[in-house]
LUMTI-202803 format. One record per residue (C-alpha): x, z, y; residue in one letter. Coordinates in steps of 0.05 Angstrom, whole numbers, padded with zeros to 5 digits, always signed. Layout:
! LUMTI-202803
XZYA
...
//
This chain:
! LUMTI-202803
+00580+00002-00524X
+00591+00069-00488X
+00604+00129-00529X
+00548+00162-00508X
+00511+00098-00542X
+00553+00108-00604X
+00536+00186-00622X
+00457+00161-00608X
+00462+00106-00661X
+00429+00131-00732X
+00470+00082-00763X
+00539+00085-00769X
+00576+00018-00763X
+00593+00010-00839X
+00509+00008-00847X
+00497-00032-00791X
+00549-00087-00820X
+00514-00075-00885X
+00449-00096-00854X
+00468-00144-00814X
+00472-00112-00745X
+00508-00111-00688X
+00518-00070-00624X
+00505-00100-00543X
+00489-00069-00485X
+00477-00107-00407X
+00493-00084-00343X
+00435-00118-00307X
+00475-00121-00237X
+00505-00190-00243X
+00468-00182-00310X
+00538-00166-00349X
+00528-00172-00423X
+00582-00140-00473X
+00580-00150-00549X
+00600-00114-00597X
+00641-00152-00657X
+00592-00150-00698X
+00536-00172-00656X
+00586-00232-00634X
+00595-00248-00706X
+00512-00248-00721X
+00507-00292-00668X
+00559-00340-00686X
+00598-00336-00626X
+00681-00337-00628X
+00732-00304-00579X
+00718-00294-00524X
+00655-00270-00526X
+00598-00287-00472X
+00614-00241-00409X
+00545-00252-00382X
+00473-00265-00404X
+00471-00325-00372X
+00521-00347-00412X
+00495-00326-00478X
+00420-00363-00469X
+00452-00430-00475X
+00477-00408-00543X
+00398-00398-00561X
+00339-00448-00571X
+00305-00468-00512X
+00245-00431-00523X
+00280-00366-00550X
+00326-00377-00476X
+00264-00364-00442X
+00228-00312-00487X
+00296-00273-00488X
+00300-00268-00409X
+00227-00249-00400X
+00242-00196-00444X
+00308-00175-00409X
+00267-00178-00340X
+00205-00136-00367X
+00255-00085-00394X
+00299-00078-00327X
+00239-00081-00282X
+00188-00026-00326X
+00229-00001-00373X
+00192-00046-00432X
+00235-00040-00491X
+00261-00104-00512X
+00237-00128-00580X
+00240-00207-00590X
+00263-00251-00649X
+00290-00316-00625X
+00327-00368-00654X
+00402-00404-00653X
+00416-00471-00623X
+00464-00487-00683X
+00468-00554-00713X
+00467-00527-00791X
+00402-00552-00832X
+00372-00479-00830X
+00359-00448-00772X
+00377-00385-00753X
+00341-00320-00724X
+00360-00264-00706X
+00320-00203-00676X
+00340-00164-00601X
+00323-00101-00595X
+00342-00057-00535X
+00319-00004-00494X
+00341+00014-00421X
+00383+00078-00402X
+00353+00140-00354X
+00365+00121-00279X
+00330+00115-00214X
+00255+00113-00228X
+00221+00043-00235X
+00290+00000-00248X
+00339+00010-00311X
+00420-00011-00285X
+00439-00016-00362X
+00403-00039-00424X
+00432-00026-00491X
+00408-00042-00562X
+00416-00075-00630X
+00416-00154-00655X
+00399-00167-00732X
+00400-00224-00765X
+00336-00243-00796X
+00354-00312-00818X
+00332-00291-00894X
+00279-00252-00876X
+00247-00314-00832X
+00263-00359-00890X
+00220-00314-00944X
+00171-00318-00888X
+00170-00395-00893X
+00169-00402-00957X
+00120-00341-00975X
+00068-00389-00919X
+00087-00457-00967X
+00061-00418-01018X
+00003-00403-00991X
-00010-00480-00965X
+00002-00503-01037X
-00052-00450-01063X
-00102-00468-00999X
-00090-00549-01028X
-00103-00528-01090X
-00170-00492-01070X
-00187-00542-01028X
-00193-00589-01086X
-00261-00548-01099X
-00312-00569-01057X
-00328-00524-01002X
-00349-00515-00932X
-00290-00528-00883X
-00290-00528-00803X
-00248-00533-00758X
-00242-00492-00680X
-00204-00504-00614X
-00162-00451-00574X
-00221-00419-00563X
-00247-00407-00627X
-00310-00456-00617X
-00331-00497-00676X
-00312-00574-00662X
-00317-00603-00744X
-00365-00585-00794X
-00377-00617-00871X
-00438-00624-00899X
-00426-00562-00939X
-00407-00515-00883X
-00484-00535-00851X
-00510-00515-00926X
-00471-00454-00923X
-00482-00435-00854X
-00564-00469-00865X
-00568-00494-00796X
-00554-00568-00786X
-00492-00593-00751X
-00522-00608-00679X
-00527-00529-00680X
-00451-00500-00699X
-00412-00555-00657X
-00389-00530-00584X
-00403-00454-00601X
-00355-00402-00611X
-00359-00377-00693X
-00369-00310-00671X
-00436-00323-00643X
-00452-00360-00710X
-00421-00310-00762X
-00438-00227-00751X
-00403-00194-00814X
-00414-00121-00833X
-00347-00107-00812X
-00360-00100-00736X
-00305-00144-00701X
-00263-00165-00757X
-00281-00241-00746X
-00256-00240-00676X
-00195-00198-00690X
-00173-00233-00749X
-00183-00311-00710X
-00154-00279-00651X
-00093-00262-00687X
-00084-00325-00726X
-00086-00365-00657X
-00036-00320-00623X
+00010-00307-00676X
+00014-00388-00710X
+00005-00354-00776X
-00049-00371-00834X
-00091-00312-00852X
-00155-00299-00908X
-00202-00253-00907X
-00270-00231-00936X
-00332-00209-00901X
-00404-00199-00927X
-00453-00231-00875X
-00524-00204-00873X
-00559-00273-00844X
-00523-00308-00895X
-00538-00255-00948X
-00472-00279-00978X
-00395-00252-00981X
-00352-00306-00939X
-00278-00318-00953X
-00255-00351-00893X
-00189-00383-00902X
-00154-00400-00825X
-00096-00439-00824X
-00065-00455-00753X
-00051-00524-00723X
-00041-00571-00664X
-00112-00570-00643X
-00128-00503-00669X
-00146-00474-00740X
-00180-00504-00799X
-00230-00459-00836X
-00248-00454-00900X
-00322-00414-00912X
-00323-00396-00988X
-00380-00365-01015X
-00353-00307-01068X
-00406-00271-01071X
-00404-00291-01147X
-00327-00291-01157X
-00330-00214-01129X
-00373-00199-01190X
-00323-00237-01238X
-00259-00217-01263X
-00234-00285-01285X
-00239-00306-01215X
-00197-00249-01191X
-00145-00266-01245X
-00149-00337-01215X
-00102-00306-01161X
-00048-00279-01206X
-00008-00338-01202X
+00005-00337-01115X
+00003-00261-01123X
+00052-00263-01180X
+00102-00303-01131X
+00098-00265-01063X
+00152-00216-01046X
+00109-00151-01024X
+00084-00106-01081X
+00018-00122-01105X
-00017-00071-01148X
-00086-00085-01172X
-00122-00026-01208X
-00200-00006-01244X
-00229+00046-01240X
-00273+00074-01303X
-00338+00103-01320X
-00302+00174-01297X
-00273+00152-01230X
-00204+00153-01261X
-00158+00098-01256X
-00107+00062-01285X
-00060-00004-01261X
-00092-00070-01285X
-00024-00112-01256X
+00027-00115-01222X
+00072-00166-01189X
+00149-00181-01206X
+00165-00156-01136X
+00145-00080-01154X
+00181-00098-01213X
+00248-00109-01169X
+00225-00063-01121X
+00211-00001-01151X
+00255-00005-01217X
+00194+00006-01256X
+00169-00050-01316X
+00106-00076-01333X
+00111-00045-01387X
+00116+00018-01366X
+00061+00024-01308X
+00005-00027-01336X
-00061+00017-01366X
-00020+00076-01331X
-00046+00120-01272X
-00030+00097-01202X
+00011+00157-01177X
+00073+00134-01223X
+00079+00100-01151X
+00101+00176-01139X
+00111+00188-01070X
+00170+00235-01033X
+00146+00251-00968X
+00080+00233-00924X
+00017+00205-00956X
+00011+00168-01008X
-00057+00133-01012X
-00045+00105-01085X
-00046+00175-01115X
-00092+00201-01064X
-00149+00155-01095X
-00114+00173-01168X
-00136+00245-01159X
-00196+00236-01140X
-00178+00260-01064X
-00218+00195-01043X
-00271+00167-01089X
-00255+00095-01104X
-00315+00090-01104X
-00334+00109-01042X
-00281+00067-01010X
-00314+00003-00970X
-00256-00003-00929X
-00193-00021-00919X
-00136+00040-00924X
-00068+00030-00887X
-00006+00082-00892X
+00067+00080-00894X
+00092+00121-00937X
+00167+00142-00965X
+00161+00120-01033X
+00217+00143-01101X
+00241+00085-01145X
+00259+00101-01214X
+00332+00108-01199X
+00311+00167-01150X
+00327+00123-01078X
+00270+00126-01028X
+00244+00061-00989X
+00196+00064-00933X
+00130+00019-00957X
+00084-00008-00912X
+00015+00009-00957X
-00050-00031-00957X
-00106-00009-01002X
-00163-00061-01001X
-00225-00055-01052X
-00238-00117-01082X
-00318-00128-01075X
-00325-00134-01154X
-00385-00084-01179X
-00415-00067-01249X
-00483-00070-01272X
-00490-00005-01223X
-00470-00034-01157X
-00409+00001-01165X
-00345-00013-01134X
-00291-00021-01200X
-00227-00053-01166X
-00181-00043-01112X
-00119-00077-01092X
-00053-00037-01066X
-00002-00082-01027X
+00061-00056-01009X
+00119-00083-00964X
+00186-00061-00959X
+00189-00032-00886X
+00256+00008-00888X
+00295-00027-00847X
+00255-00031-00797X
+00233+00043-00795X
+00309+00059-00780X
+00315+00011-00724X
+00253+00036-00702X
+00278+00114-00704X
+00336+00085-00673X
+00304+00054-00608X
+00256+00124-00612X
+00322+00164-00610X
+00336+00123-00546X
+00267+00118-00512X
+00253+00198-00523X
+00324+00224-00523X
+00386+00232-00474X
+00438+00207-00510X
+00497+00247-00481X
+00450+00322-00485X
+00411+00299-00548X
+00347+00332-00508X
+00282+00304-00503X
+00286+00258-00437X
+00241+00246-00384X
+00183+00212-00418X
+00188+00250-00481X
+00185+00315-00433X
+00117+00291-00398X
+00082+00275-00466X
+00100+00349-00493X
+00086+00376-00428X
+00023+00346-00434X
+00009+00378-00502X
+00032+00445-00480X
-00016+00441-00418X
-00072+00421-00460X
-00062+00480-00515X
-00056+00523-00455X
-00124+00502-00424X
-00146+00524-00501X
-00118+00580-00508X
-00130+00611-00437X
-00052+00620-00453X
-00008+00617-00391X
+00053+00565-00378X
+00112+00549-00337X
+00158+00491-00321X
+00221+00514-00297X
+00264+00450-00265X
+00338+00471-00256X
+00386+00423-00217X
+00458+00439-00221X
+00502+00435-00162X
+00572+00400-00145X
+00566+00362-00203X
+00583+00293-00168X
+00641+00326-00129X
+00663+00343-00209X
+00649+00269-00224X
+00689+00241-00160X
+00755+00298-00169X
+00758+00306-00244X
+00738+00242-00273X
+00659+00234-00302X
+00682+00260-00370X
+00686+00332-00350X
+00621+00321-00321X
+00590+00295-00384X
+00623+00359-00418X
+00585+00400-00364X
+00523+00372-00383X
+00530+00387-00454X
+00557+00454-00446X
+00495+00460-00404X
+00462+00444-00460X
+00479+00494-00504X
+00470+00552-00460X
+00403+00532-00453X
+00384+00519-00515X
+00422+00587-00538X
+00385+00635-00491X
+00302+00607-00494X
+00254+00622-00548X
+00262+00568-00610X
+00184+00549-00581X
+00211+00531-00510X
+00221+00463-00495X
+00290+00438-00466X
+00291+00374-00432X
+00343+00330-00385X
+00300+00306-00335X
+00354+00258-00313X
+00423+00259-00281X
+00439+00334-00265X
+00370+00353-00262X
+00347+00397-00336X
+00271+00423-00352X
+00245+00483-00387X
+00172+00488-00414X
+00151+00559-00435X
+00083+00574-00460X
+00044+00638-00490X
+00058+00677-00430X
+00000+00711-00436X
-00069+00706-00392X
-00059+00746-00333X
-00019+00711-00284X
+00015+00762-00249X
+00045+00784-00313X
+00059+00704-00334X
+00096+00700-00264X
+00145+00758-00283X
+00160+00727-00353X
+00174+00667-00321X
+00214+00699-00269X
+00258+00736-00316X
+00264+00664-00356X
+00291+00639-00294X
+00333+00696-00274X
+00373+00698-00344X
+00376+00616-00333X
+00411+00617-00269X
+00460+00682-00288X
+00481+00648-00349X
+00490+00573-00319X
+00523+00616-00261X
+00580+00636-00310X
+00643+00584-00310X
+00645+00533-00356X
+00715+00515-00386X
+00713+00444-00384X
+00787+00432-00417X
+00847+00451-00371X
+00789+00469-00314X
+00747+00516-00302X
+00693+00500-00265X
+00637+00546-00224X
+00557+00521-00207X
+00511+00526-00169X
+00441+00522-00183X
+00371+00505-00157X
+00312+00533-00193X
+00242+00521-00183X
+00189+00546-00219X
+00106+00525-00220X
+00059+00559-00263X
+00000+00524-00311X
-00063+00547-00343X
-00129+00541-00340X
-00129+00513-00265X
-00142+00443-00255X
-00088+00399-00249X
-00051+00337-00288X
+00018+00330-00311X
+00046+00298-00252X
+00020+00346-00204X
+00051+00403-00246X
+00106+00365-00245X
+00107+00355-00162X
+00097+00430-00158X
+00171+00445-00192X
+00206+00394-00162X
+00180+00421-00098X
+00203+00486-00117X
+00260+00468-00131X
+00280+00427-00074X
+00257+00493-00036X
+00310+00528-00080X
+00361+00471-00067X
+00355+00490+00017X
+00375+00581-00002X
+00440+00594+00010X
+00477+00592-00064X
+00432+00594-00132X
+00365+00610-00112X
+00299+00610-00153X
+00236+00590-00111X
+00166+00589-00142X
+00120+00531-00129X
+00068+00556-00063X
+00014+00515-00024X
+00068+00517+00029X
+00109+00475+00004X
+00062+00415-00004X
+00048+00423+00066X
+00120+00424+00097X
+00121+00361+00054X
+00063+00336+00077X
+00088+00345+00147X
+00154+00310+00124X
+00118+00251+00101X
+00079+00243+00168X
+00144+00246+00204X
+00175+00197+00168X
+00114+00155+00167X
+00122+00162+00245X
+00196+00155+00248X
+00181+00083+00212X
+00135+00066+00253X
+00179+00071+00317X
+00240+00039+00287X
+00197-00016+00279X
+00156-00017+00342X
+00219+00011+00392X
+00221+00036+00451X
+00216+00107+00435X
+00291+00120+00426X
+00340+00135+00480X
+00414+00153+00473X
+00448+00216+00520X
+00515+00222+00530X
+00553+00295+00519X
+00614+00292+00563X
+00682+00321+00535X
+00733+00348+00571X
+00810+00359+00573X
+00842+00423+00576X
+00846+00417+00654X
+00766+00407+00648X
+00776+00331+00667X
+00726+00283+00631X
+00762+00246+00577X
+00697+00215+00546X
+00628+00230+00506X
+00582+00237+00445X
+00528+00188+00438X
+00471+00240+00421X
+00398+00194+00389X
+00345+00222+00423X
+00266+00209+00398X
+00208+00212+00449X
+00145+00206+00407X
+00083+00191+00446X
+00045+00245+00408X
+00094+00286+00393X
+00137+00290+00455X
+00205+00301+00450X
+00232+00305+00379X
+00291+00346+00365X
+00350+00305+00320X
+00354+00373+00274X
+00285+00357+00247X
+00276+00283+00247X
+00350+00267+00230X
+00349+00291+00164X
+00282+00255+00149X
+00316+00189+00165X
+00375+00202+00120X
+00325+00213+00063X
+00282+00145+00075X
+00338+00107+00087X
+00323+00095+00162X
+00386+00135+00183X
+00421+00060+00173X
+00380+00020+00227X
+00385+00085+00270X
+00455+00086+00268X
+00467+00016+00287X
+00431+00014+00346X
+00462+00074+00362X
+00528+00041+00346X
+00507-00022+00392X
+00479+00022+00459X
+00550+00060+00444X
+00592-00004+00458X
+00547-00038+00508X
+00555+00023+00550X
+00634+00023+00536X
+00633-00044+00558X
+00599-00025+00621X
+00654+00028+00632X
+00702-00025+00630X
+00684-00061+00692X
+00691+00006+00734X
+00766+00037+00742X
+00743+00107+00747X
+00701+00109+00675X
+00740+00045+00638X
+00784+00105+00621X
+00727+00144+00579X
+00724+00138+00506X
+00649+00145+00463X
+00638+00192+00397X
+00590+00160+00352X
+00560+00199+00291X
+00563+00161+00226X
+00520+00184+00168X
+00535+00185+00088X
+00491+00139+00083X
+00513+00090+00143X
+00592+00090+00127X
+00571+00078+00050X
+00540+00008+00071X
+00567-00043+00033X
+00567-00076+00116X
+00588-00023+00156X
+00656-00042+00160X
+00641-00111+00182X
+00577-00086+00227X
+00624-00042+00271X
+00679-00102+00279X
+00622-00149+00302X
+00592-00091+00348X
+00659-00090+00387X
+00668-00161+00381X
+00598-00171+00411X
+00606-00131+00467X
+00679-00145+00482X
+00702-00074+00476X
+00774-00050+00456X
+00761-00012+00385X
+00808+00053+00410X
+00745+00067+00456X
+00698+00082+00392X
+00717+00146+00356X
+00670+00159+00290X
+00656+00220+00276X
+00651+00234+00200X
+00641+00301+00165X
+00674+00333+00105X
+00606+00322+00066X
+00618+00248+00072X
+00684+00248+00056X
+00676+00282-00015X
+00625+00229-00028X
+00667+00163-00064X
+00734+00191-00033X
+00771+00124-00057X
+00716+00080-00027X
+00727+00140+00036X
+00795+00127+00044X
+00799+00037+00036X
+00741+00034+00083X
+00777+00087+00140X
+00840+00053+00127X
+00811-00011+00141X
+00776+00004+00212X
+00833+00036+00225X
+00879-00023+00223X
+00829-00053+00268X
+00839+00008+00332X
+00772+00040+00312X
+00795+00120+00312X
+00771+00183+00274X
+00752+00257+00282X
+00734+00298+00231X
+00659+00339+00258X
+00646+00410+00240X
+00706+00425+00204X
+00713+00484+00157X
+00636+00477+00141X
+00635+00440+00090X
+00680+00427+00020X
+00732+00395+00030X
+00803+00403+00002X
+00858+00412+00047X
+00899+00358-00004X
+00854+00311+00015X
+00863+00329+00091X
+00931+00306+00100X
+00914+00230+00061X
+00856+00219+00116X
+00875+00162+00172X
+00841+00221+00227X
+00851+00215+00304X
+00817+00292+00313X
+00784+00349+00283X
+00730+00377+00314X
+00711+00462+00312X
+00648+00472+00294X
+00601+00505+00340X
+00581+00557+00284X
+00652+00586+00297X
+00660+00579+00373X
+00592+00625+00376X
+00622+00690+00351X
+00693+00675+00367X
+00697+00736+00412X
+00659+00778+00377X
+00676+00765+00306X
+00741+00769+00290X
+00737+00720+00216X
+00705+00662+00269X
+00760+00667+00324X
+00815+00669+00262X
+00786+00607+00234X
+00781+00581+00301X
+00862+00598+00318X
+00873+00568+00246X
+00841+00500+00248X
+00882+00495+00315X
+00939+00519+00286X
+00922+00474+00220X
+00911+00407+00261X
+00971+00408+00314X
+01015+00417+00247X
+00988+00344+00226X
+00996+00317+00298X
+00929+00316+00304X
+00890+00343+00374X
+00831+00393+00363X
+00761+00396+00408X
+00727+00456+00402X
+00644+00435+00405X
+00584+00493+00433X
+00628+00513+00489X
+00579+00558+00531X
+00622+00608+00564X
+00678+00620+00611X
+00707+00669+00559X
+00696+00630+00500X
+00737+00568+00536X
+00792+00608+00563X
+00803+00638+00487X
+00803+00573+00457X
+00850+00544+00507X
+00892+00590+00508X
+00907+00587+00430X
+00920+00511+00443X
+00862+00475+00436X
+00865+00405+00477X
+00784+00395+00477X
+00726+00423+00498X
+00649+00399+00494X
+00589+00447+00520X
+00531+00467+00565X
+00579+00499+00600X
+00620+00445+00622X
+00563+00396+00621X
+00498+00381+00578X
+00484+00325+00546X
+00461+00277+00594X
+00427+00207+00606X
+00475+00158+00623X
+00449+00147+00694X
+00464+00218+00712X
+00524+00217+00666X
+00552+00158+00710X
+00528+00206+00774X
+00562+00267+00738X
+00622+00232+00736X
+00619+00189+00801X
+00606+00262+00834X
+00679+00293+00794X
+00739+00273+00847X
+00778+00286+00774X
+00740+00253+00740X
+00791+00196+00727X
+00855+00231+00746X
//
C-alpha cells in the first residue's frame, strides 16, 4: 500500500486486524498484486507472498478464480469497484470466504493503472449464513408436514408441478398452471413484488417467504421459495386466517427466537400507542437491553443517536401504525445500553393481523447489525469520491455536485462559474526533485485554495495537476457574475503564483486558468465542463499565468483542430500526400556539408499545409510517431542514394525527432533497423532533439542517447536557449551540435540581448567541444556577424531554401564546391 492509500483508510491497522482485514492493491500492467501482512495472513498465504494475480487465483476455488478476475477486469476497464466474496481452495472441513473490495485510482480517462482495496474474512459470517438457512429448512419441513399447496418452477419462473391442493388453492385445474410463468397466474396487491421476490431467489440461490393478498384469490398467500437444481419449490399457504390469529403468529417464536438479526414484534392499542410484545435473544446480545426490561415497554427504548429511526417514529405517532400497509426500510445509528452506537439495518413490516375493526394491530421490526459494513463502505466512498493525496472531492464527486450547483442555479436564476486551474512545471518538479515534493505541491495547493474561496465554494482535483473551483450565487446579471468570477480567478492565480517552500526548495508556478460561466442557459454538465477546459487550454497557449474565459471561439478553433486531425489521419493512412524537402547547411566557407529533412503535407483540399499548424496536431493524436518514421526511412533511403555518388556521399541528413517519437518504447531499435535496411553508415543521421524533450524522463533521455550513440547515430541539440533546460544537464548529454535558434539570429543586429545570447551559446558550445549552426540565416550581415564570433554553421533562405531533393541534387550538382 502507498501512503497516499494509508492516510485514505478510515481504519487504522489495529481496527482492521481487529476485524479481520487486510490491505492489497494491483498494478494492472503485468497485473502486479502486493499484499499487505495482514491481507496475506486472511488469505492463508506464507512468505513470500503472491507477486502477481495470476498467482494468487490458484490459491482460490475455481469458481471464485473466475468471479475474482471478472471483477478485476470490470474494475480496470470502467472503473467498476470491485466487490466479490469468493472462497479458499483449502483442504480444512470448513470452507473459507473472504470478501474483495477495491476501487481503482484517478488516471487517464476510461482505464485505471492501479487498483487498491480491502480483503475481510467472512468465514463466520458465511457460516451464520448457513446455518441461519438450515434453520429455516428445518422450520419449512416442519410446515410442510401440514398439508398445503406446493409447486414447483424452472429458471424461468414457469410452473412445471402442481398438488392437488395448489389447483384448490389456485381453483383452476392442473392442465391450466403447468407451462405458464406464476406471474401470469398470481397478481398481488403489491404491484411487482411476486416477480421481484422469485427473481431474486433464482439469482441469488437463497430461500425467501413472503406474504401477498391476491384479489382473484380473495385470500392472503404465504409463498415459501426455496432454490434448487431445477429451480424453486413453492409453498402457497393460505393465512388469511392465521393473519387474524395471534397463536399463529406466536407459532413463529421458536425460528424467530433462534435467528441472529433483532426481531422486535410490537401491538398497537385502542389509542394508537404501542408497546413491545417480544423480542428475540439477539436484541438481547445486541443491544444490552433484557426482556425484562423492554417487553410491555414503548418502542423508542430502541433510542436512536443519529438519522431516523422508524421504531420511535411509529411510537410517536409520526406515522400511524395504523396507517402503515407497507413495508418501512432505514438504517439507522442505533445506542446500546452501555452508550456504543451500531449501525442497524431496519425493517418494519406490519403483520396483516386486524381486530374486530379491520384494523391493523401488529407490526414486526427486524434489525441487522450493518456496522461493519457501513465502514468499509465509507471507506471505498472515501476512495471513489475523494483524492487521496488532496483529500478533495475527485473527478466524479466534482461532476455530481457540479450537477447540483447547476440545477439550483437554473432555480434560482442565480449565476455560476467553474474555474479549472492547471499548474505548470509540475512534471519537470516530479522528474528533478523526486515525486514527493510534487505531492507536497499538490497539497500545499490545496490549502491555498481552500484558505482563500468562500466556505460555499467547491474545491475539487480534477486529476493529476489539474484542480476545479465551483462558485455559485453570483448574482443574475451576467456581466456582474463575469467580474466576480474574474476577481475569483485573479486572487487564484496571484496566490498559487507565490513560491511554495517545498522543504530545502523553493519552488515557483505557473498557471493556466480558464473560466466558463453557468445559469439559466441551456447546457449539461459535460458541456460546462468542455467550455473550461477549453478555456483553459486557451490559457495554457499566453505567455506565463494567464486566465482565459470560455468564448464560442474556442469551440471553433477546436473544431477546426479536430477536422485537421481527422484529415491528417486520413492521409497517413491513404499516402501519397506527404513529401520530404531538404534544407541544405553550410560550412563556414559556405560549402554544403549536408541537410534537414523538412515533412511537407499537400492536402488535395487544402493545398499546401504548413508543418507549424498540422505538426502540433499530430503530436496530440499520436500520429507524430508514424510521421516520423517515414520521415526517418525517406531520410536514409536518400543517404543511401548519396552514397553511390562521390560528390554528395559526403553529405550528412538532420532528422527531427519528437517527444513523443524518441519516448517509443521502439525507437531505438526502429532507427538501427532503418540504417540497417538501407545500408547507410549511422554518422550520416544526426537527430535533432530539443530541450523540451530532454526534461521529459531525463534518465530514460540519457540510456536511450547513450545507446544510439554507441551505435554512430549523432546528436544536435535544436533551438537552444528556448526552452528549460539546465546547463548541469548540458554537459551529461552524448551531443554532436547545438543548434541557434532562429528567434535569436532575427534580431541579432538589432537587439543587442539576441546577438549576446547568440555570441554566448557559441562561446558556451566550443567550451564543450561541441560545433554550433546558427538556423534562419537570411542576410549577408546576419552571416558575417555570426561567423565572425565563431560559429562553424549556417542554415537559411539566404544560402539556400529548403528544397525538393531533385533540385537539391541540381543545387548541389550546379556548386563546383559543393564537395570540396
Amino acid at each position: 500500500m502507498s501512503s497516499a492509500f494509508s492516510d485514505s483508510c478510515v481504519l487504522s491497522r489495529g481496527a482492521m486486524r481487529a476485524l479481520g482485514m487486510g490491505s492489497w492493491s494491483c498494478q494492472m500492467e503485468g497485473r502486479k498484486l502486493t499484499l499487505g501482512a495482514d491481507a496475506a495472513e486472511i488469505l492463508g498465504l506464507a512468505s513470500p507472498s503472491p507477486a502477481s494475480l495470476d498467482e494468487l487465483l490458484p490459491h482460490l476455488a475455481q469458481e471464485s478464480s473466475q468471479l475474482l478476475q471478472e471483477a478485476f477486469a470490470a474494475c480496470a476497464g470502467s472503473g467498476t469497484p470491485i466487490d466479490v466474496e469468493v472462497r479458499l481452495a483449502v483442504s480444512d472441513a470448513r470452507p473459507r470466504w473472504v470478501r474483495f473490495v477495491g476501487a481503482p485510482l484517478p488516471c487517464a480517462p476510461g482505464q485505471a493503472s492501479e487498483i487498491r482495496g480491502a480483503v475481510h474474512d467472512i468465514s463466520a459470517h458465511r457460516r451464520v449464513r448457513e446455518e441461519t438457512l438450515l434453520l429455516a429448512m428445518r422450520l419449512t419441513t416442519t410446515l410442510a408436514s401440514i398439508t398445503e399447496a406446493f409447486m414447483t418452477l424452472d429458471h424461468h419462473a414457469s410452473v412445471m408441478y402442481v398438488n392437488a391442493e395448489s389447483t384448490r388453492l389456485m381453483a383452476q385445474p392442473a392442465n391450466a398452471l403447468l407451462g405458464r410463468p406464476i406471474v401470469e397466474l398470481l397478481h398481488g396487491r403489491k404491484k411487482g413484488l411476486l416477480r421481484a421476490q422469485i427473481k431474486q431467489a433464482l439469482a441469488g440461490n437463497q430461500p425467501l417467504e413472503f406474504e401477498d393478498f391476491y384479489p382473484e384469490l380473495d385470500k392472503w398467500i404465504e409463498i415459501r421459495a426455496h432454490p434448487y437444481a431445477e429451480g424453486l419449490a413453492l409453498y402457497l399457504h393460505d393465512v388469511s386466517e392465521r393473519r387474524q390469529s395471534q397463536h399463529r403468529l406466536m407459532l413463529l417464536r421458536t425460528g424467530i427466537e433462534r435467528i441472529n438479526d433483532i426481531v422486535v414484534i410490537a401491538q398497537v392499542g385502542d389509542t394508537d400507542d404501542a408497546h413491545i410484545l417480544f423480542v428475540n435473544e439477539a436484541f438481547e446480545r445486541q443491544t444490552g437491553f433484557s426482556r425484562k426490561e423492554v417487553v410491555g415497554q414503548p418502542p423508542d427504548i430502541l433510542r436512536h443517536v443519529t438519522g431516523i429511526d422508524i421504531v420511535s417514529l411509529l411510537a410517536r405517532g409520526a406515522i400511524k401504525p395504523r396507517a402503515l400497509t407497507t413495508q418501512l426500510r432505514q438504517e439507522a445509528l442505533l445506542q446500546r445500553r452501555d452508550g456504543s452506537t451500531y449501525w442497524m439495518d431496519l425493517d418494519v413490516v406490519p403483520v396483516p393481523v386486524r381486530d374486530d375493526r379491520g384494523r391493523l394491530t401488529h407490526w414486526v421490526a427486524v434489525g441487522r447489525d450493518v456496522t461493519e459494513r457501513k465502514l468499509a463502505d465509507e471507506k471505498i466512498h472515501r476512495l471513489a469520491f475523494f483524492d487521496p493525496l488532496t483529500g478533495l472531492p475527485n473527478r466524479q464527486s466534482l461532476v455530481e455536485r457540479l450537477e447540483g450547483a447547476m440545477a439550483d442555479s437554473a432555480l434560482t436564476e442565480q449565476e455560476g462559474a467553474l474555474i479549472f486551474i492547471n499548474l505548470g512545471n509540475i512534471r519537470t518538479l516530479n522528474n528533478t526533485m523526486g515525486h514527493s515534493h510534487g505531492d507536497l505541491l499538490l497539497q500545499q495547493v490545496t490549502e491555498r485554495l481552500t484558505q482563500n474561496l468562500r466556505e460555499a465554494d467547491i474545491v475539487a482535483r480534477f486529476g493529476g495537476d489539474e484542480f476545479a473551483v465551483v462558485l455559485q450565487n453570483l448574482g443574475p446579471d451576467p456581466a456582474s457574475a463575469r467580474q466576480k468570477a474574474q476577481a475569483v480567478a485573479e486572487k487564484v492565480r496571484t496566490r498559487l503564483a507565490e513560491p511554495f517552500e517545498l522543504g530545502d526548495y523553493l519552488h515557483y508556478s505557473t498557471v493556466s486558468v480558464g473560466v466558463a460561466r453557468f445559469g439559466t442557459a441551456p447546457g449539461g454538465v459535460s458541456e460546462l465542463l468542455m467550455q473550461a477546459g477549453l478555456a483553459r487550454y486557451h490559457a495554457g497557449d499566453m505567455e506565463g499565468s494567464a486566465i482565459a474565459f470560455f468564448n464560442p471561439s474556442m469551440q471553433a478553433a477546436l473544431n477546426a483542430s479536430a477536422a485537421l486531425g481527422a484529415d491528417l489521419r486520413a492521409a497517413v493512412q491513404a499516402g501519397g500526400q506527404f513529401s520530404v524537402h531538404y534544407q541544405p547547411q553550410f560550412d563556414r566557407s559556405r560549402r554544403i556539408i549536408g541537410a534537414e529533412a523538412l515533412l511537407r503535407w499537400n492536402h488535395p483540399e487544402r493545398g499546401t499545409v504548413s508543418p507549424a499548424e498540422f505538426i502540433p496536431t499530430a503530436e496530440k493524436t499520436g500520429l507524430i510517431h508514424p510521421l516520423g518514421l517515414w520521415v526517418l526511412n525517406q531520410a536514409c533511403a536518400q543517404l543511401a542514394a548519396w552514397a553511390r555518388q562521390p560528390e554528395t556521399a559526403h553529405l550528412c541528413i538532420a532528422v527531427n525527432v519528437s517527444v513523443r517519437q524518441f519516448h517509443h518504447p521502439d525507437f531505438a531499435d526502429q532507427v538501427m533497423a532503418t540504417l540497417s535496411r538501407h545500408g547507410v553508415q549511422p554518422g550520416l543521421l544526426q537527430l535533432e532533439l530539443t530541450e523540451s524533450l530532454l526534461m521529459d524522463r531525463l534518465d530514460n533521455t540519457l540510456s536511450r542517447m547513450s545507446l544510439l550513440k554507441q551505435r554512430g547515430v549523432s546528436f544536435s541539440l535544436d533551438d537552444f536557449g528556448t526552452g528549460y533546460s539546465s546547463l548541469s544537464y548540458l554537459k551529461r548529454l552524448p551531443l554532436d551540435q547545438l543548434k541557434i535558434d532562429q528567434s535569436f539570429v532575427a534580431d541579432l543586429l538589432t537587439n543587442p540581448s539576441d546577438a549576446a545570447i547568440a555570441r554566448a551559446v557559441i562561446e558556451l558550445a566550443h567550451n564543450l567541444k561541441l560545433p554550433v549552426l546558427a538556423e534562419g540565416v537570411e542576410t549577408e550581415a546576419q552571416c558575417r556577424f555570426l561567423i565572425d564570433s565563431g560559429c562553424d554553421m549556417l542554415q537559411g533562405f539566404l544560402l539556400a531554401k529548403p528544397l525538393p531533393v531533385e533540385e537539391l541534387e541540381t543545387f548541389v550538382h550546379a556548386k563546383p564546391f559543393a564537395h570540396g
